[in-house]
C-alpha positions as a Python dict, from the first residue, in 0.01 Angstrom:
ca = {
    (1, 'X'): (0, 0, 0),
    (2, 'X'): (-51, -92, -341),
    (3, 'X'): (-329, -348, -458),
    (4, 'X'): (-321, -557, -788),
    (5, 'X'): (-690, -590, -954),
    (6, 'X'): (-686, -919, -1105),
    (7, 'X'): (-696, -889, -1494),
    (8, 'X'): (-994, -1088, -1665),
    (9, 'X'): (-846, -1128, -2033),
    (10, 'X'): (-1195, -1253, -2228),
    (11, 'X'): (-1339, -1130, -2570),
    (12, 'X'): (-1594, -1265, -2819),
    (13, 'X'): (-1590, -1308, -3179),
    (14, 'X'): (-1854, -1450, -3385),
    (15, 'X'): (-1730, -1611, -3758),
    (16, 'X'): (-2012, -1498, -3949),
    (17, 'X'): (-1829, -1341, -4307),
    (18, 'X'): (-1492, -1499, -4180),
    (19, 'X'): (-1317, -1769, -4354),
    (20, 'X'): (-1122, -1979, -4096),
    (21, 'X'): (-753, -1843, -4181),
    (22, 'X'): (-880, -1480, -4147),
    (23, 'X'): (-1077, -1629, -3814),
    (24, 'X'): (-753, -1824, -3707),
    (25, 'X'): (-569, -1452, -3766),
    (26, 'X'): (-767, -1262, -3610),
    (27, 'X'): (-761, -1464, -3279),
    (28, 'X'): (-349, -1508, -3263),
    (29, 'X'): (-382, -1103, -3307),
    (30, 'X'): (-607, -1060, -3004),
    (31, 'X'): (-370, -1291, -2821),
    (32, 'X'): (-618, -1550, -2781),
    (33, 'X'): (-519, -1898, -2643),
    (34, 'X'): (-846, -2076, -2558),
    (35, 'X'): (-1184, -2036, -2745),
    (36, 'X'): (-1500, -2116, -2642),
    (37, 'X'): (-1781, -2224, -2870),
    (38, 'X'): (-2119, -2175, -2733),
    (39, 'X'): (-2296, -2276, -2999),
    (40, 'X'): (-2595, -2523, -2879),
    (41, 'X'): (-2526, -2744, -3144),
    (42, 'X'): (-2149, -2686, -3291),
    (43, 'X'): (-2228, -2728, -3674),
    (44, 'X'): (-2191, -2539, -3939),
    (45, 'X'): (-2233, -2511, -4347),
    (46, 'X'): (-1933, -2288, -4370),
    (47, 'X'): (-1637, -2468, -4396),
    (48, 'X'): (-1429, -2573, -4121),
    (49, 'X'): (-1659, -2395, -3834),
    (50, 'X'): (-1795, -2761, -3730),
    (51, 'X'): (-1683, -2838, -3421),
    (52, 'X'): (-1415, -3137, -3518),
    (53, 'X'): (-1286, -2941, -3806),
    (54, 'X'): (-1259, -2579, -3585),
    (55, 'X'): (-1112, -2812, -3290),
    (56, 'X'): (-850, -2919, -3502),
    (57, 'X'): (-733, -2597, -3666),
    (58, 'X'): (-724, -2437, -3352),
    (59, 'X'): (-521, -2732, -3255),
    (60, 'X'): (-271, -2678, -3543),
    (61, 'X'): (-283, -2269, -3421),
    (62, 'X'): (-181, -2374, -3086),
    (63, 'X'): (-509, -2277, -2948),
    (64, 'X'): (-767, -2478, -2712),
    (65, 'X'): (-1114, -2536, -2786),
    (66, 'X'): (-1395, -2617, -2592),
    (67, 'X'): (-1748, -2655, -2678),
    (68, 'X'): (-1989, -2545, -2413),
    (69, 'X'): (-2314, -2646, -2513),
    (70, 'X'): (-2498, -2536, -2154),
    (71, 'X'): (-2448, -2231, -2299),
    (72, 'X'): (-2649, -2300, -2602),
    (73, 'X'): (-2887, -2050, -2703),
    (74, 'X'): (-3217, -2284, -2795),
    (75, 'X'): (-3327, -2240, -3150),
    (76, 'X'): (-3709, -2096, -3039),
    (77, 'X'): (-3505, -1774, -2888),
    (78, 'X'): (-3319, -1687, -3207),
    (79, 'X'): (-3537, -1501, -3410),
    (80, 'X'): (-3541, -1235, -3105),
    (81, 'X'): (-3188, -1143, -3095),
    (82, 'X'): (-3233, -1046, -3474),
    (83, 'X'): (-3576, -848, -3388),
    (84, 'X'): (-3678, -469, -3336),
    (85, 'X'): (-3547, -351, -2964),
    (86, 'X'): (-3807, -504, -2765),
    (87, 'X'): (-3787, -850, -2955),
    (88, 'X'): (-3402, -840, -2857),
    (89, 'X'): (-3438, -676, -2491),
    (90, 'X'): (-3699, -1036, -2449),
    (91, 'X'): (-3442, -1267, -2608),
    (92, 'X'): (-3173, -1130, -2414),
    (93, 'X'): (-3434, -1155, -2090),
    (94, 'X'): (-3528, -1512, -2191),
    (95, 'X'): (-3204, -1666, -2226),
    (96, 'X'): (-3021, -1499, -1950),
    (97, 'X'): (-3293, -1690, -1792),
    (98, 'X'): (-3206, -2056, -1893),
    (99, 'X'): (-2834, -1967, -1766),
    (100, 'X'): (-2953, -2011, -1364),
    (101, 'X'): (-2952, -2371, -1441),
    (102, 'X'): (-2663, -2550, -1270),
    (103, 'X'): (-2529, -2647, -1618),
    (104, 'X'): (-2483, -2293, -1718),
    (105, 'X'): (-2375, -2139, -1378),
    (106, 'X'): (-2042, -2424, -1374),
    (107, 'X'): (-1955, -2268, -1762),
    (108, 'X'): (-1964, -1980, -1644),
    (109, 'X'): (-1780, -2003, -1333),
    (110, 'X'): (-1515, -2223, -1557),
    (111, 'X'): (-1488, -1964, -1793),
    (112, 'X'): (-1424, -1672, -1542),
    (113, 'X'): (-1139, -1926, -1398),
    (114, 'X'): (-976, -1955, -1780),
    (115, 'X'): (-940, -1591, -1787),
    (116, 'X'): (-803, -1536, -1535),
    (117, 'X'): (-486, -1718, -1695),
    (118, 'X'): (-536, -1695, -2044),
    (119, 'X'): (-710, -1487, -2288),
    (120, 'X'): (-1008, -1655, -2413),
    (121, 'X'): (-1251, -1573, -2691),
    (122, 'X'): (-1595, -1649, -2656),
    (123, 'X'): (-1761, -1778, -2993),
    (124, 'X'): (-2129, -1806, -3186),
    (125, 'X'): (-2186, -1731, -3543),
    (126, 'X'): (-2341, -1382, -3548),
    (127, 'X'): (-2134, -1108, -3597),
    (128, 'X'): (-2321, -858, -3410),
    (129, 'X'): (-2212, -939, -3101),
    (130, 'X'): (-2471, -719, -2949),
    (131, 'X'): (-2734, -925, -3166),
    (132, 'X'): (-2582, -1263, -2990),
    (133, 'X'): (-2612, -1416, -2685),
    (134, 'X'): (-2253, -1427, -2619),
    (135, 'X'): (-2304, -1107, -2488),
    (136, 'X'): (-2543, -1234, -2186),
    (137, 'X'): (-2219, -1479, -2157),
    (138, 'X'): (-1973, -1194, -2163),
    (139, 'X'): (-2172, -995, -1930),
    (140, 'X'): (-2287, -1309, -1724),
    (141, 'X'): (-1877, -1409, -1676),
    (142, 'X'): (-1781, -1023, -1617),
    (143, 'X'): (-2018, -1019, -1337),
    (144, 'X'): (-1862, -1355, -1199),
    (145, 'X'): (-1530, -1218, -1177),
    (146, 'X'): (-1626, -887, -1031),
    (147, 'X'): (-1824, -1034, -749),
    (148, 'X'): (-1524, -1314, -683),
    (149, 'X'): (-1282, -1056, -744),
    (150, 'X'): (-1479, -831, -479),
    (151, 'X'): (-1492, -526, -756),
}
């Protein structure tokens, strides 16, 4: 008998060096549908990253947005992530920390549940996604879906 393994369609992307078109692009070519912003506090200088302005383009690219801001990475754990190894390895340690509060356990449950239909793109500003803590998210919903998925 042949069993199906449920697909988990999820990706990050961070905007930093990205004007919004070229950001806009590059989602529609990863097939995404629904983008998360985990941003603690969606603002931005660069234009059209805020979260009103990005909500709305997305909009217009037929693509949901949702801010999740219990997956906020506090401001006093930054300067870690762009640290030497063991700066980064105690950011990464700290933060995937805060994400045992109640808050943060729901995202990520709700996030797990979204791909499991759509493709969605988890978002923060950094580049590097191994320099950001979307990749404690990324891990954090991988895990989820493995251990409801029984994998």
């Amino acid at each position: 008998m042949l069993t199906i393994q449920p697909l988990l369609r999820l990706t990050g992307i961070g905007y930093e060096g990205a004007d919004l078109d070229g950001f806009i692009q590059r989602l529609h070519q990863e097939g995404v549908t629904r983008l998360v912003d985990v941003r603690l506090n969606p603002i931005s200088r660069k234009r059209g990253f805020s979260k009103t302005a990005l909500a709305a383009a997305l909009a217009g690219a037929g693509i949901a947005y949702e801010h999740m801001r219990a997956l906020g990475n506090p401001k006093w754990n930054r300067a870690g992530f762009g640290g030497s190894a063991s700066e980064l390895r105690a950011a990464r340690l700290t933060y995937a920390g805060q994400m045992t509060d109640d808050g943060a356990r729901q995202c990520i449950e709700r996030i797990a549940e979204m791909a499991r239909r759509e493709t969605v793109a988890i978002m923060c500003f950094e580049a590097d996604e191994r320099r950001c803590h979307r990749d404690v998210v990324l891990e954090a919903v991988r895990e989820r879906f493995r251990s409801a998925a029984g994998l």
